[in-house]
SERO-4910 file (N, C-alpha, C, O; in steps of 0.05 Angstrom, whole numbers):
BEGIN
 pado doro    nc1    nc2    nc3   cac1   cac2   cac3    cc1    cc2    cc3    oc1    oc2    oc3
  Unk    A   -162    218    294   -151    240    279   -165    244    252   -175    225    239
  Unk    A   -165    270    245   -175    275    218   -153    291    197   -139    310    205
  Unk    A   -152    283    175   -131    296    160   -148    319    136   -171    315    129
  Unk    A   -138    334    129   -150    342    103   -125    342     83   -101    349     86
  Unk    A   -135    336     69   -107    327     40   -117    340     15   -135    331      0
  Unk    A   -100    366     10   -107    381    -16    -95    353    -39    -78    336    -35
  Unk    A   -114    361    -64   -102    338    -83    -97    310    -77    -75    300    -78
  Unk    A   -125    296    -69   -126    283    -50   -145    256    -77   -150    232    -72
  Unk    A   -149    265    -93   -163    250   -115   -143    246   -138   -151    240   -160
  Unk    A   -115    251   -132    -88    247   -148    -78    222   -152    -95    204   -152
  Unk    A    -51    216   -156    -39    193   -163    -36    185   -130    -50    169   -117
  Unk    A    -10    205   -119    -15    205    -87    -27    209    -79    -40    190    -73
  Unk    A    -36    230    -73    -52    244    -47    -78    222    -44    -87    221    -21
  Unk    A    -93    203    -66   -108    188    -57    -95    165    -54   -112    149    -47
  Unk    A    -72    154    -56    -57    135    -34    -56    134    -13    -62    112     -2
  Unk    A    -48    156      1    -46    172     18    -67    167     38    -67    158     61
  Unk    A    -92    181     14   -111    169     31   -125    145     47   -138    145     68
  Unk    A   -118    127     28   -128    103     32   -101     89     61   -105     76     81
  Unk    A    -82     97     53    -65     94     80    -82    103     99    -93     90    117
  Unk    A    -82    126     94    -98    136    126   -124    126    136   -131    126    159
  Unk    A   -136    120    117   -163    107    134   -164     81    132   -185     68    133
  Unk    A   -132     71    125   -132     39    138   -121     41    166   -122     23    183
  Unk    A   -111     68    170    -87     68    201   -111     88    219   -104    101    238
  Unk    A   -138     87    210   -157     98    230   -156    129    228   -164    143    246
  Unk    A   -146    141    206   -146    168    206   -172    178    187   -175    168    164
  Unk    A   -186    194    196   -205    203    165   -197    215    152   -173    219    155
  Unk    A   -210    229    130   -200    242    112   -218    253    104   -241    245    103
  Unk    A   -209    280     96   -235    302     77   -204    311     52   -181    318     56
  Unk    A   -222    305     24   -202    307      4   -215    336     -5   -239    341     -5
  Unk    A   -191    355    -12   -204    381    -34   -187    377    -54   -162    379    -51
  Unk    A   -199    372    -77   -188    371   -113   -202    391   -127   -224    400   -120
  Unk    A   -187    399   -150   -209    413   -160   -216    396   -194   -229    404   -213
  Unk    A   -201    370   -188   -204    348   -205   -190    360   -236   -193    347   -256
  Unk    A   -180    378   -236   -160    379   -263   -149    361   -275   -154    354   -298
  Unk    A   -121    346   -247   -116    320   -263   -130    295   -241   -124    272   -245
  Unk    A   -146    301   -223   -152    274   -205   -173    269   -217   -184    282   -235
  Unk    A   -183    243   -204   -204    233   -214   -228    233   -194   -223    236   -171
  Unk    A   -251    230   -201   -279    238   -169   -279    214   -163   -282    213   -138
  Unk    A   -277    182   -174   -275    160   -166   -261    164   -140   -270    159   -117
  Unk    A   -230    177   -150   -217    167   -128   -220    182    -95   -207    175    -75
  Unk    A   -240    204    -97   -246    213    -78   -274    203    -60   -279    210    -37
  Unk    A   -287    188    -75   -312    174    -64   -311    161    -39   -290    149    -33
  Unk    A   -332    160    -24   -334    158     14   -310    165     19   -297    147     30
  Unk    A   -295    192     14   -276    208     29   -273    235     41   -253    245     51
  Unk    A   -304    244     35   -314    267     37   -296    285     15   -277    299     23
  Unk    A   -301    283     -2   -294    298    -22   -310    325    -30   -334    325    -34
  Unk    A   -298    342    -32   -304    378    -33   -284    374    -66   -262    364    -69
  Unk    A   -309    389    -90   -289    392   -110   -287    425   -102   -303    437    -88
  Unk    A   -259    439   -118   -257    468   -115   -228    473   -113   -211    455   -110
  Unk    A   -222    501   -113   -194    508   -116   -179    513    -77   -188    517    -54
  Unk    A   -154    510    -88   -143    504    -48   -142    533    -49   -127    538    -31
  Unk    A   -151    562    -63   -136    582    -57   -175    589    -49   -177    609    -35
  Unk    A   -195    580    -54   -225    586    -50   -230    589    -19   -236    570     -5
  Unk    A   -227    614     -9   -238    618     15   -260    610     32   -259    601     55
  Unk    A   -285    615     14   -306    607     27   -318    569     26   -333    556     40
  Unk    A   -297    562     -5   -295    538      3   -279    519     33   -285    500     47
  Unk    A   -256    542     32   -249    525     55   -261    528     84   -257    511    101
  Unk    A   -275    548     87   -292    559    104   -320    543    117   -330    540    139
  Unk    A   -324    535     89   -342    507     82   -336    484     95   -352    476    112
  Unk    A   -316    474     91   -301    449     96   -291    447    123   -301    428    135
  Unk    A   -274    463    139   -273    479    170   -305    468    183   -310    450    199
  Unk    A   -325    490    168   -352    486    188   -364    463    191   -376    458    212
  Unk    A   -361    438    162   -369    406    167   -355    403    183   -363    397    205
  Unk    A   -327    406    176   -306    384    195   -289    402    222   -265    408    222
  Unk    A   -307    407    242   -288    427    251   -258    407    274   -245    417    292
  Unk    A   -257    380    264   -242    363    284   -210    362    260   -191    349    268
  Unk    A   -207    375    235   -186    366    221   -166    376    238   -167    398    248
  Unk    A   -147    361    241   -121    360    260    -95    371    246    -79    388    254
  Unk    A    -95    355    222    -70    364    202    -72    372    174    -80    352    164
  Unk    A    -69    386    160    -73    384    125    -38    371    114    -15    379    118
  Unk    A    -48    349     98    -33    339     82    -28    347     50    -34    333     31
  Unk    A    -16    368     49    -17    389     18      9    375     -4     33    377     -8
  Unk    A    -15    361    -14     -6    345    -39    -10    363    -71      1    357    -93
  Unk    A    -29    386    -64    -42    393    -91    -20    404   -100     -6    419    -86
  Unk    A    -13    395   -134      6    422   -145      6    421   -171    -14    408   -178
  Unk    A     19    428   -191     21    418   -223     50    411   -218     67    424   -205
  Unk    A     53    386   -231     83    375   -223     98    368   -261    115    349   -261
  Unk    A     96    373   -272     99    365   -306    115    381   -311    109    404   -318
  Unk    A    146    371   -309    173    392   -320    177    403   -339    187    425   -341
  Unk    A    169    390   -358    172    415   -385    151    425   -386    155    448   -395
  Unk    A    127    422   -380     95    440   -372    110    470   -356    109    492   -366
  Unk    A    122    464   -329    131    484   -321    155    496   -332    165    514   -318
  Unk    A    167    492   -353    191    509   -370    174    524   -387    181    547   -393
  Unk    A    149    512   -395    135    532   -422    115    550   -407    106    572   -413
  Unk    A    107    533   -382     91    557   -363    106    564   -348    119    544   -340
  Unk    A    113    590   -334    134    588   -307    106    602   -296     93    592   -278
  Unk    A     98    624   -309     79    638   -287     60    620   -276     55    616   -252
  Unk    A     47    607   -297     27    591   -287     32    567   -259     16    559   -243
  Unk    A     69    560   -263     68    534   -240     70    553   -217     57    548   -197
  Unk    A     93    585   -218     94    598   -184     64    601   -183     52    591   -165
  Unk    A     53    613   -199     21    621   -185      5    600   -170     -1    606   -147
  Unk    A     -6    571   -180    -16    547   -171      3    541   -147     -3    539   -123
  Unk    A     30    537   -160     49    514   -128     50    539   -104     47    540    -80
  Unk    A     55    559   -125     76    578    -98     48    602    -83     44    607    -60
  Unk    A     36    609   -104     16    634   -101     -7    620    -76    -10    623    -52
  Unk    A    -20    603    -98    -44    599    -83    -32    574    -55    -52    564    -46
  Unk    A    -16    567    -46     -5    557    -33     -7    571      2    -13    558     22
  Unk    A      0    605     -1      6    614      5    -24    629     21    -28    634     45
  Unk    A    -41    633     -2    -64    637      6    -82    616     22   -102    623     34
  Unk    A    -72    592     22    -87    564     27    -69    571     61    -83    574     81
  Unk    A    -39    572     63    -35    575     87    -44    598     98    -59    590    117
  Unk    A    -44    619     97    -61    644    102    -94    632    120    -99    633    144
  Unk    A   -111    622     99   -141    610    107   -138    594    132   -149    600    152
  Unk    A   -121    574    129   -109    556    151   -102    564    181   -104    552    202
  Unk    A    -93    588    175    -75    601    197   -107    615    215   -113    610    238
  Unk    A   -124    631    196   -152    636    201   -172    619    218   -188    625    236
  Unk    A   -164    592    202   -185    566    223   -166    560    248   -173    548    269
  Unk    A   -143    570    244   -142    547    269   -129    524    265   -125    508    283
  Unk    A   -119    520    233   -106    493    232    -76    498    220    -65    504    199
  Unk    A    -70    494    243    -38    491    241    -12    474    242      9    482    251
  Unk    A    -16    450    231    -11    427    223     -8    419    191    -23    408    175
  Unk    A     17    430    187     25    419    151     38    405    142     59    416    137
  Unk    A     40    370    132     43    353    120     48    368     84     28    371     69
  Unk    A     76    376     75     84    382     52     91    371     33    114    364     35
  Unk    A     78    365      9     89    342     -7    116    360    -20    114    375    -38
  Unk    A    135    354     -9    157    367    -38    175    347    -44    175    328    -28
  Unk    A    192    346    -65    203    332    -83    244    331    -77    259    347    -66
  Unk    A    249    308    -88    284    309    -85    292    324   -114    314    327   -124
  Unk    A    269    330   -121    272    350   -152    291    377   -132    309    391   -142
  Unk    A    283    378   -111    302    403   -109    340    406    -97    355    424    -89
  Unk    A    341    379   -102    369    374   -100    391    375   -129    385    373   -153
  Unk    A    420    380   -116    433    378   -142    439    353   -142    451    344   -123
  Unk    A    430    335   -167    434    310   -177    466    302   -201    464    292   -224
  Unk    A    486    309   -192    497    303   -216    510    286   -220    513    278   -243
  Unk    A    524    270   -192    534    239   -190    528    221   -183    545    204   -179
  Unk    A    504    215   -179    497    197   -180    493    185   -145    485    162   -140
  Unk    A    502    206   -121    509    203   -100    483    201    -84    462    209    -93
  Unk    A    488    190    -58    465    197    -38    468    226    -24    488    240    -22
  Unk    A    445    230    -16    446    264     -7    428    254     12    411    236     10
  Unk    A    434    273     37    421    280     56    407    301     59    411    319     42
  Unk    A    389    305     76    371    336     78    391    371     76    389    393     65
  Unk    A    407    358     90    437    380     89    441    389     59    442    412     51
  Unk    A    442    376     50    466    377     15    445    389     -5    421    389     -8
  Unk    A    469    402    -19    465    434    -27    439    426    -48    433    405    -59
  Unk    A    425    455    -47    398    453    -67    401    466    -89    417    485    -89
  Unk    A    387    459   -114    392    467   -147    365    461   -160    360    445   -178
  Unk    A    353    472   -153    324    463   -171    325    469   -200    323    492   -208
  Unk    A    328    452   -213    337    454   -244    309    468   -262    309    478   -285
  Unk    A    292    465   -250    261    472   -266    242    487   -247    242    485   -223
  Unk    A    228    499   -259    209    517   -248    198    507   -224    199    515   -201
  Unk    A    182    477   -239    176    458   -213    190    454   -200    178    444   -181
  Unk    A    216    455   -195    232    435   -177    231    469   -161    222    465   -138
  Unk    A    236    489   -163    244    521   -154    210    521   -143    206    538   -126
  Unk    A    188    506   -150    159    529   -142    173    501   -104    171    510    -82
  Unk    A    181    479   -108    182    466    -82    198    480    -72    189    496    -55
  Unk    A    229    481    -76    243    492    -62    223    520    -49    224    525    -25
  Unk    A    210    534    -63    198    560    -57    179    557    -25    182    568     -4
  Unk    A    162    538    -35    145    536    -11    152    522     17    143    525     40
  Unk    A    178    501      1    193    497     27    197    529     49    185    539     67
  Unk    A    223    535     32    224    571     54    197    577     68    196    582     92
  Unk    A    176    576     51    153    600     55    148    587     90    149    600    111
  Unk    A    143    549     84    125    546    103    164    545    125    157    545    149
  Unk    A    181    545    124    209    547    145    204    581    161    207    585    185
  Unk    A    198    598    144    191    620    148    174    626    179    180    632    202
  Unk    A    144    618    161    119    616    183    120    604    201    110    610    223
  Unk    A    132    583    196    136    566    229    155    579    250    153    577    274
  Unk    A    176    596    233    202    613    250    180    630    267    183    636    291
  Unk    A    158    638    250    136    664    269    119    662    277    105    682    282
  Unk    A    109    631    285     96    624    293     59    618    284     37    617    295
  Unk    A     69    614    260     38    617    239     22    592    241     -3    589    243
  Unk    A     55    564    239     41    537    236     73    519    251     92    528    264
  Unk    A     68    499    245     82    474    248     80    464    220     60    466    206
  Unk    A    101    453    212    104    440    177    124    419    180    144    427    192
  Unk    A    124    393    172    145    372    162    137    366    129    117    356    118
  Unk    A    160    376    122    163    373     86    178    343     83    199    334     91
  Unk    A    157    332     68    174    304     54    178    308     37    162    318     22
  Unk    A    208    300     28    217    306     -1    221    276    -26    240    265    -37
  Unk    A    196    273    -27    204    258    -40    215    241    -63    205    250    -84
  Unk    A    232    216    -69    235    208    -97    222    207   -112    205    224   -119
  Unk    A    229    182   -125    216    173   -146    189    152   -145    192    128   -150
  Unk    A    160    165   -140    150    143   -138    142    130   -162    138    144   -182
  Unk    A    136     93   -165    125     82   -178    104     73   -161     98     77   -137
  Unk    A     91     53   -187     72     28   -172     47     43   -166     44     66   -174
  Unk    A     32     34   -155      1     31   -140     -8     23   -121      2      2   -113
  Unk    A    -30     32   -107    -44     21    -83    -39    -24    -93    -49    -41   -108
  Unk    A    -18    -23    -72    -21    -61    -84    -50    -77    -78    -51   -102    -80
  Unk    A    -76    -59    -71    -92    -75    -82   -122    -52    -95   -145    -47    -90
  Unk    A    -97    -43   -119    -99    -30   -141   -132    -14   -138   -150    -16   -155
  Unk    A   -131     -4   -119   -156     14   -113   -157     53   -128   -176     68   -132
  Unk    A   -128     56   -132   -119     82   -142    -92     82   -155    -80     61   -150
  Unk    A    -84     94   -165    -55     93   -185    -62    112   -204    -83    125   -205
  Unk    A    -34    113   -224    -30    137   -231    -53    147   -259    -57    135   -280
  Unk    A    -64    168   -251    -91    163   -274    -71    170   -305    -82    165   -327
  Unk    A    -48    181   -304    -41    188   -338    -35    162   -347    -15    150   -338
  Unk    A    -51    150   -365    -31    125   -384    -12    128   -392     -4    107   -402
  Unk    A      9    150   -393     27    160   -411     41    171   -398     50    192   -408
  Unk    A     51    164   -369     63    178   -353     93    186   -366    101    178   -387
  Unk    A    104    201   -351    130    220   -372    153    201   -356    173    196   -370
  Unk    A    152    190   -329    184    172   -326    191    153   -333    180    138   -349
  Unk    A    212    150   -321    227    135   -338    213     98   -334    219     80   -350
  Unk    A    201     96   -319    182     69   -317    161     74   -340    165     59   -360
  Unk    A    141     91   -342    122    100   -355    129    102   -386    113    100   -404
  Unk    A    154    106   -388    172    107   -424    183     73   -425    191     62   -445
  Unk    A    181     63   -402    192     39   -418    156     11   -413    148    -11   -423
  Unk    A    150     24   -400    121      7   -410    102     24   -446     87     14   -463
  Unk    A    108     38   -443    101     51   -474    108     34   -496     96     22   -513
  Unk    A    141     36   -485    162     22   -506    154     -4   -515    154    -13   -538
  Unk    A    147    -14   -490    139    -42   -496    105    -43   -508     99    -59   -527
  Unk    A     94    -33   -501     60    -38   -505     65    -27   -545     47    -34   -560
  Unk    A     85    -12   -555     88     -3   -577    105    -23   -595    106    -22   -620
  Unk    A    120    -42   -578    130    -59   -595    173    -45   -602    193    -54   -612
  Unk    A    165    -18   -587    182     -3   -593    214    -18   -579    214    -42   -574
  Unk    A    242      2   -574    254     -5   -555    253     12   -541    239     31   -548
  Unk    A    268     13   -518    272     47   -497    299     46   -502    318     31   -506
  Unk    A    291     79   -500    319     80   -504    328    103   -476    319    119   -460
  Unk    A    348     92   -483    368    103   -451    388    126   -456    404    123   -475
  Unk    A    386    149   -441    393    179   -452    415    183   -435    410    188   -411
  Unk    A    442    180   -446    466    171   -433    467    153   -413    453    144   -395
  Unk    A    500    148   -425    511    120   -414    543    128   -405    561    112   -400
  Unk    A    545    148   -404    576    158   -392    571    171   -366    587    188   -361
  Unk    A    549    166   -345    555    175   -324    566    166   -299    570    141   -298
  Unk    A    575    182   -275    590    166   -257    579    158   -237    574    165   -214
  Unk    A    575    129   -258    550    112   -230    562     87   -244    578     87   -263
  Unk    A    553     67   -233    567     34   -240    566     23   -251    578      2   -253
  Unk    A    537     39   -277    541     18   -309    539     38   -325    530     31   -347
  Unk    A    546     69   -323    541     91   -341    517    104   -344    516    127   -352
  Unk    A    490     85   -336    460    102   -337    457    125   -319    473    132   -301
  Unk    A    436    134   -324    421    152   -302    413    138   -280    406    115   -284
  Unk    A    413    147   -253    409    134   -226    390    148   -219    387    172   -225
  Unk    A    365    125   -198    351    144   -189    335    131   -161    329    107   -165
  Unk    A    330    137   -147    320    120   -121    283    122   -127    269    142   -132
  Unk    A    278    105   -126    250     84   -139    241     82   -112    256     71    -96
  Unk    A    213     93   -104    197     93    -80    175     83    -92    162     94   -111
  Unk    A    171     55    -79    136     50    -75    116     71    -71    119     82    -49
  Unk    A     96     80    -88     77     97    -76     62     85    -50     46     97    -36
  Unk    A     68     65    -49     46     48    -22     69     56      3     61     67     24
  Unk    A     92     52      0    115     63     25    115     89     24    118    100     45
  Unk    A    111    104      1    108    131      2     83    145     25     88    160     43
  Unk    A     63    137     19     37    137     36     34    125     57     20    137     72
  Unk    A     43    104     65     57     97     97     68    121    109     56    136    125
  Unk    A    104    125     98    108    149    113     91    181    115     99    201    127
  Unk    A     72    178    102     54    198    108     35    196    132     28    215    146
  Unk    A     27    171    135     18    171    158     36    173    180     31    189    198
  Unk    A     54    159    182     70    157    202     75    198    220     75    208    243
  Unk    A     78    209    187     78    236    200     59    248    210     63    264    228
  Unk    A     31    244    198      6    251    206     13    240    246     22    250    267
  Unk    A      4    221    239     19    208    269     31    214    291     26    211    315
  Unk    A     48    222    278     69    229    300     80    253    296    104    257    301
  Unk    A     55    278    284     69    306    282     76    316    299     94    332    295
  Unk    A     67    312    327     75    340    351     94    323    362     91    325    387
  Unk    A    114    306    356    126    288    366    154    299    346    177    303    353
  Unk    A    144    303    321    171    311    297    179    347    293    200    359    292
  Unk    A    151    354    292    147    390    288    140    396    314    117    392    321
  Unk    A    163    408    335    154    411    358    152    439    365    160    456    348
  Unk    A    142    446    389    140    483    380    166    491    385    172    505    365
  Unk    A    185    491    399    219    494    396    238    485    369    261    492    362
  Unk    A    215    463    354    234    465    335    209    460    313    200    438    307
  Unk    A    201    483    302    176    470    281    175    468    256    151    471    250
  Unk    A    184    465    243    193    452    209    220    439    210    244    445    215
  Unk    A    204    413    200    233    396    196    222    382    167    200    380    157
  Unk    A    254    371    157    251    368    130    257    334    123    280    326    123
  Unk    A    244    324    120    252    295    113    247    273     86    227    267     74
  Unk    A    272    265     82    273    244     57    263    216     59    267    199     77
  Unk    A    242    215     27    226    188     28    236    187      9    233    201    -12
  Unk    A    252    165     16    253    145     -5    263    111      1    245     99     12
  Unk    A    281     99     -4    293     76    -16    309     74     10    303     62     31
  Unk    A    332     90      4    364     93     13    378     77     -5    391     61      7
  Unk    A    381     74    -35    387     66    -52    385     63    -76    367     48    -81
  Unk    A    394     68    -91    399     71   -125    392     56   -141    402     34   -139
  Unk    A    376     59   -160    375     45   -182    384     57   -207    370     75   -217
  Unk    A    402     53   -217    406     58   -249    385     49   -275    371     29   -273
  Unk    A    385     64   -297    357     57   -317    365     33   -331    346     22   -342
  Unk    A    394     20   -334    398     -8   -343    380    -20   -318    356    -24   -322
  Unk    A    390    -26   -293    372    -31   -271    342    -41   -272    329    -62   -272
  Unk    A    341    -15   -271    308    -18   -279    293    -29   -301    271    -40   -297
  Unk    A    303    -27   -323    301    -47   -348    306    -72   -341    292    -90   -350
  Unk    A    326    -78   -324    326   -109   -327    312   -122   -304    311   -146   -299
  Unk    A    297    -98   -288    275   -108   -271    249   -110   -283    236   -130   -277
  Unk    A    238    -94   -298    223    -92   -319    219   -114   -337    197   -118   -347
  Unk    A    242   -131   -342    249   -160   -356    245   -181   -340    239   -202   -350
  Unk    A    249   -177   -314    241   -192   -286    217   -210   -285    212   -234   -284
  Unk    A    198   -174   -289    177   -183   -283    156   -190   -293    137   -201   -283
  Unk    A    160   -181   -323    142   -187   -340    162   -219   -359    147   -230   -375
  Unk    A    184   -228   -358    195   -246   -356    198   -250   -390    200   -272   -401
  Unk    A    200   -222   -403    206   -213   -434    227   -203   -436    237   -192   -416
  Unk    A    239   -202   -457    271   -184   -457    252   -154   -471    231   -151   -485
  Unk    A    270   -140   -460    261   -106   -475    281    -94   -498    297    -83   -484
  Unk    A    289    -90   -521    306    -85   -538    301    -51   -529    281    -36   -530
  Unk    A    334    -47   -516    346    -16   -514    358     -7   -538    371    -24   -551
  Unk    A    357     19   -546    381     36   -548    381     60   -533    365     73   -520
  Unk    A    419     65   -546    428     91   -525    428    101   -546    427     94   -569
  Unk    A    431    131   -530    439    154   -548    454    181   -530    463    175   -508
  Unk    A    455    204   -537    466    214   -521    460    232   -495    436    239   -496
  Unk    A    470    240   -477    447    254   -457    431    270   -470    429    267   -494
  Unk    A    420    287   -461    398    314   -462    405    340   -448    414    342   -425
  Unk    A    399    360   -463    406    387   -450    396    375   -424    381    356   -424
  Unk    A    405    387   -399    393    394   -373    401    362   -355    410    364   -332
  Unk    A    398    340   -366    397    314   -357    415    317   -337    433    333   -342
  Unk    A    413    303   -310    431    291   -292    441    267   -277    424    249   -275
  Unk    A    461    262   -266    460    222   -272    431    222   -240    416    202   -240
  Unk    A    429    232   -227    407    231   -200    429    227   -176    453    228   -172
  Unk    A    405    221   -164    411    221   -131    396    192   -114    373    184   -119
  Unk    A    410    183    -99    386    173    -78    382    177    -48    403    183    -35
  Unk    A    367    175    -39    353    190    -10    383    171      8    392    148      9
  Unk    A    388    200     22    398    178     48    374    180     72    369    203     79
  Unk    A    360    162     84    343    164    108    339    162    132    320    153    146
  Unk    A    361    174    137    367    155    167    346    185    179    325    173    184
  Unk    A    343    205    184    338    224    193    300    209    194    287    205    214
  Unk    A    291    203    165    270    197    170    254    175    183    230    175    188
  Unk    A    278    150    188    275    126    200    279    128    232    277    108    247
  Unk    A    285    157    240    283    155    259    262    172    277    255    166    299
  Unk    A    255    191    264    234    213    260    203    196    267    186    197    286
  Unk    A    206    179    242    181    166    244    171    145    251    147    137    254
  Unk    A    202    131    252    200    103    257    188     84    231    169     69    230
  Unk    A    208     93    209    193     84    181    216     71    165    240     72    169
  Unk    A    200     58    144    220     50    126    210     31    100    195     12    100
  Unk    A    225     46     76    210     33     54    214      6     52    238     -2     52
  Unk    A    192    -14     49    194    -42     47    189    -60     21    196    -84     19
  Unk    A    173    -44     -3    169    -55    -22    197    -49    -44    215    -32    -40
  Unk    A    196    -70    -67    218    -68    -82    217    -55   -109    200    -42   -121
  Unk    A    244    -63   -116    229    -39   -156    214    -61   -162    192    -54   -169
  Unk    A    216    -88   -163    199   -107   -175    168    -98   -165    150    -90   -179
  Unk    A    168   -102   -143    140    -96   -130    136    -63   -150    126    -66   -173
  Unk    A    140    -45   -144    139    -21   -161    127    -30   -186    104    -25   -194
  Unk    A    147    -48   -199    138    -53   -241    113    -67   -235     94    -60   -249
  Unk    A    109    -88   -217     93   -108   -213     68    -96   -213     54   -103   -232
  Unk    A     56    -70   -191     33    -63   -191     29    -42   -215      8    -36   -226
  Unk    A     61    -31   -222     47    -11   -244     35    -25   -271     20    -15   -288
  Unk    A     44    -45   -270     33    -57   -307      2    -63   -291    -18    -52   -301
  Unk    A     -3    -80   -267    -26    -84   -254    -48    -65   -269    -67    -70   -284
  Unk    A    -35    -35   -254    -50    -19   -254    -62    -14   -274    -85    -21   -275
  Unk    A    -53     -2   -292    -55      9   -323    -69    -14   -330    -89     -8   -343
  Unk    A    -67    -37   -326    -84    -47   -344   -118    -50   -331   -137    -57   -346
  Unk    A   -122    -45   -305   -145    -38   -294   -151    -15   -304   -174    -15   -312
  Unk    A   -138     13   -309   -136     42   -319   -151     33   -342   -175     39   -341
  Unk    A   -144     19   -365   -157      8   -388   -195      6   -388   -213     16   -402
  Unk    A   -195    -12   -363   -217    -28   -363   -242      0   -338   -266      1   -340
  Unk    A   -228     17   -321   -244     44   -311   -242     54   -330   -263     51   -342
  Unk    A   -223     71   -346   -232     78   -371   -249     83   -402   -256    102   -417
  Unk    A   -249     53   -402   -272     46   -418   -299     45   -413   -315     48   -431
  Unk    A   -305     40   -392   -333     35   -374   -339     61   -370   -359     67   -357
***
């Protein structure tokens, strides 16, 4: 099998990769390297350029005319980025999205692996949710996923393509043998704010403590990016087995099947680096919600999958990482 994976030189999408051409799948990556890096696309047949570039993809079709599935990872994902831009995130997630399926539909390749997010669920107790339960995309980003979800439920109703959308959590961590990870040093979650905290000497601080979850924090289900990228293959895999032509878009949750709260995670964080972290609270934030975590049974059976790494494993490769990030960086 051959995959093509928009945003494929990313935090994911080159996980992703490297899953797949450990499970015998190839890969042709298109980035247009905004936020990826060209490292991480090297011996992967990497095409730099935009996913909405026709004659690029036209390009890429005539090398590879064996690609079986596209895995569409590319998007701008940065929540308050998309509150101060809205046009800019529908145009990239939702616009050129649209045009990329359009080209697709042209070659011949009709096979779509969807990266979308549990950003498009309502998060407010802290509960597990199923694929069923009701949607609220709180931010532009979380609305450009919900968006292209429909688009590609749509096309498959008319026969354009076949699509399985993974929605997924929260990933941490890194390829565990730290070949790719997340290129921002300064990532915006809530893992990423409390390694700051610490590398600054600072405390973290935790943005409400009155919610209805079991110690008052924010809850949130914590996915290995390495289990994340497993179940991508698994779908690559076993697409005409999940997206069948009687039933062709189906929607499935990656994650955990379980909760972590941000006390939680701090005192995994303390685990593993085997330091205490000095917190404070303060009060929630406009918009904040206590989260959600994946229920999976739909996808454990779909794919025959299931996340196996832990939040420790998660903290474990992300400090790993970053501090290799340091040492590619500098060089």
């Amino acid at each position: 099998m051959k995959a093509l994976i928009t945003g494929g030189a990313g935090y994911i999408g080159s996980t992703i990769a490297t899953a797949c051409l450990e499970a015998g799948v190839e890969t042709v990556i298109l980035d247009d390297l905004s936020t990826g890096r060209r490292d991480f696309g090297e011996d992967r047949n990497l095409y730099v350029g935009d996913i909405a570039d026709a004659e690029l993809l036209t390009r890429i079709c005539a090398d590879h005319p064996d690609i079986d599935v596209v895995v569409h990872c590319a998007a701008r994902i940065v929540v308050p980025e998309s509150v101060a831009d809205p046009l800019g995130y529908y145009d990239t997630n939702v616009g050129k999205t649209i045009i990329l399926l359009r080209n697709l539909r042209e070659a011949g390749i009709s096979r779509i692996v969807f990266s979308s997010s549990a950003a498009v669920y309502f998060g407010e107790g802290g509960e597990g949710v199923d694929e069923n339960a009701p949607l609220a995309p709180s931010s532009p980003y979380a609305m450009t996923k919900a968006m292209v979800e429909s688009v590609l439920s749509d096309a498959a109703l008319a026969g354009d393509l076949r699509a399985i959308a993974l929605r997924y959590f929260n990933p941490i961590g890194a390829d565990p043998r730290l070949r790719t990870g997340l290129q921002n040093p300064t990532p915006s979650h809530a893992l990423g704010k409390i390694m700051q905290a610490r590398a600054a000497g600072e405390p973290f601080t935790i943005t409400g403590t009155d919610w209805a979850t079991r110690d008052g924090s924010g809850l949130r289900d914590y996915i290995h990016v390495w289990d994340l990228a497993l179940a991508h293959v698994a779908a690559v895999q076993r697409f005409d087995e999940v997206a069948t032509g009687s039933d062709p878009y189906q929607v499935l949750n990656i994650g955990t099947g379980d909760g972590v709260t941000v006390r939680e995670l701090v005192t995994a964080f303390e685990r593993v680096t085997q330091h205490p972290l000095p917190v404070v609270e303060v009060e929630r934030r406009p918009g904040d919600q206590a989260g959600a975590f994946a229920i999976v049974d739909r996808a454990a059976a779909a794919l025959d999958w299931k996340a196996q790494r832990s939040v420790d494993d998660g903290v474990r490769d992300a400090l790993a990482w970053a501090e290799k990030l340091k040492t590619l960086d500098a060089s």
